[in-house]
C-alpha positions as CSV (number, residue, x, y, z in Angstrom):
1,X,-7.5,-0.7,-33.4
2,X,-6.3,-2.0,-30.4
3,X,-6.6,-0.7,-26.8
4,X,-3.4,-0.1,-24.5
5,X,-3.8,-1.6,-21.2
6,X,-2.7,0.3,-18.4
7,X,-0.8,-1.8,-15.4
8,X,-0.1,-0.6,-12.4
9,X,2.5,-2.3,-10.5
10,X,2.9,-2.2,-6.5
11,X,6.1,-3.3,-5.2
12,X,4.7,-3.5,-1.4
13,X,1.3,-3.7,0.1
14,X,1.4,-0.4,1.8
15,X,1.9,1.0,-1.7
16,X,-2.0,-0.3,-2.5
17,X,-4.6,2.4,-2.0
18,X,-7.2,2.1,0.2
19,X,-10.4,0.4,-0.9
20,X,-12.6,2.3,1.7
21,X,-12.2,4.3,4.3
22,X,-11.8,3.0,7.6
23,X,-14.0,3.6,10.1
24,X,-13.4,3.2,14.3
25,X,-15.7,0.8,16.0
26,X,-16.0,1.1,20.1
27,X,-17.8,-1.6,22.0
28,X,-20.8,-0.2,24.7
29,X,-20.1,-2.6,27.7
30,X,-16.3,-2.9,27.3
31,X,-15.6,0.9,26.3
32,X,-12.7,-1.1,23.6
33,X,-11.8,1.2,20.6
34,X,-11.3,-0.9,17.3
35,X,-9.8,0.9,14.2
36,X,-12.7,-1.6,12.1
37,X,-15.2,-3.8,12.6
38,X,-13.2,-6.6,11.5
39,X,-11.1,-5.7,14.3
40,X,-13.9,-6.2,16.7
41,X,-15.3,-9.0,15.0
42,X,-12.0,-11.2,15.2
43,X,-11.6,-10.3,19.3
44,X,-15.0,-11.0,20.2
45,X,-15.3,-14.1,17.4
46,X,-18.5,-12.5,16.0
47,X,-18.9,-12.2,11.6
48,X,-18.4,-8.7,10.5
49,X,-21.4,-8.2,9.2
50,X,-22.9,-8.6,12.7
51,X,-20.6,-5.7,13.8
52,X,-21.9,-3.0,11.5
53,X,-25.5,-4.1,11.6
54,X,-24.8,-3.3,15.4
55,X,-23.5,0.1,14.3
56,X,-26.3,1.0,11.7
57,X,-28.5,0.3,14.4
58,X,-27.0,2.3,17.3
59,X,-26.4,-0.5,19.5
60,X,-28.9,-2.7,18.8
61,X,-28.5,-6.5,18.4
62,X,-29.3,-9.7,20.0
63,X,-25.7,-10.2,21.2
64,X,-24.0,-9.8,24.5
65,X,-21.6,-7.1,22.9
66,X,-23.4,-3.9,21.4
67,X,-20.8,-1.6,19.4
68,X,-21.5,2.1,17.3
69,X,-19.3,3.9,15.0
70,X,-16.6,6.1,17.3
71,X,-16.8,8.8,15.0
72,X,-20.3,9.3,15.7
73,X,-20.3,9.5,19.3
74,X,-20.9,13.4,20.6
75,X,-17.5,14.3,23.2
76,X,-20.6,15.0,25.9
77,X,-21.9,11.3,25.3
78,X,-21.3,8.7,27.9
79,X,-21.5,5.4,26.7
80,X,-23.8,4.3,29.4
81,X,-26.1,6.6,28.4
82,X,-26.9,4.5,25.2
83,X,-30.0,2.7,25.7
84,X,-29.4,-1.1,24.0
């Protein structure tokens, strides 16, 4: 027997569903707010990669820009608090 395929067809991009779930990035020195860290990546020409690892690691990475997730900052938290 054979299996039916299922194809689903999208007319537009905005008809695609999200692959993950998008996650604010905000720079430490420059108090910036990017919706991703491909965002910040392309304005400061840094790789992506470099971006989260900065995240993960609150901060900390051998780089003149430091960035965390903006979801995880506390209201009461002021960024120059952060120790890098």
């Amino acid at each position: 027997m054979a299996k039916d395929k299922v194809v689903v067809v999208f007319n537009e991009i905005t008809q695609l569903p999200p692959l993950f779930n998008k996650r604010k990035v905000q720079c430490i020195e420059t108090q910036e707010i990017f919706e991703t860290p491909n965002h910040a990546a392309k304005h400061f020409n840094y790789a992506q990669q470099t971006i989260k690892k900065s995240c993960m690691n609150n901060g900390k990475i051998s780089k003149p820009f430091h960035f965390v997730w903006y979801d995880d900052l506390d209201q009461d938290l002021e960024l120059n608090k952060i120790s890098v």
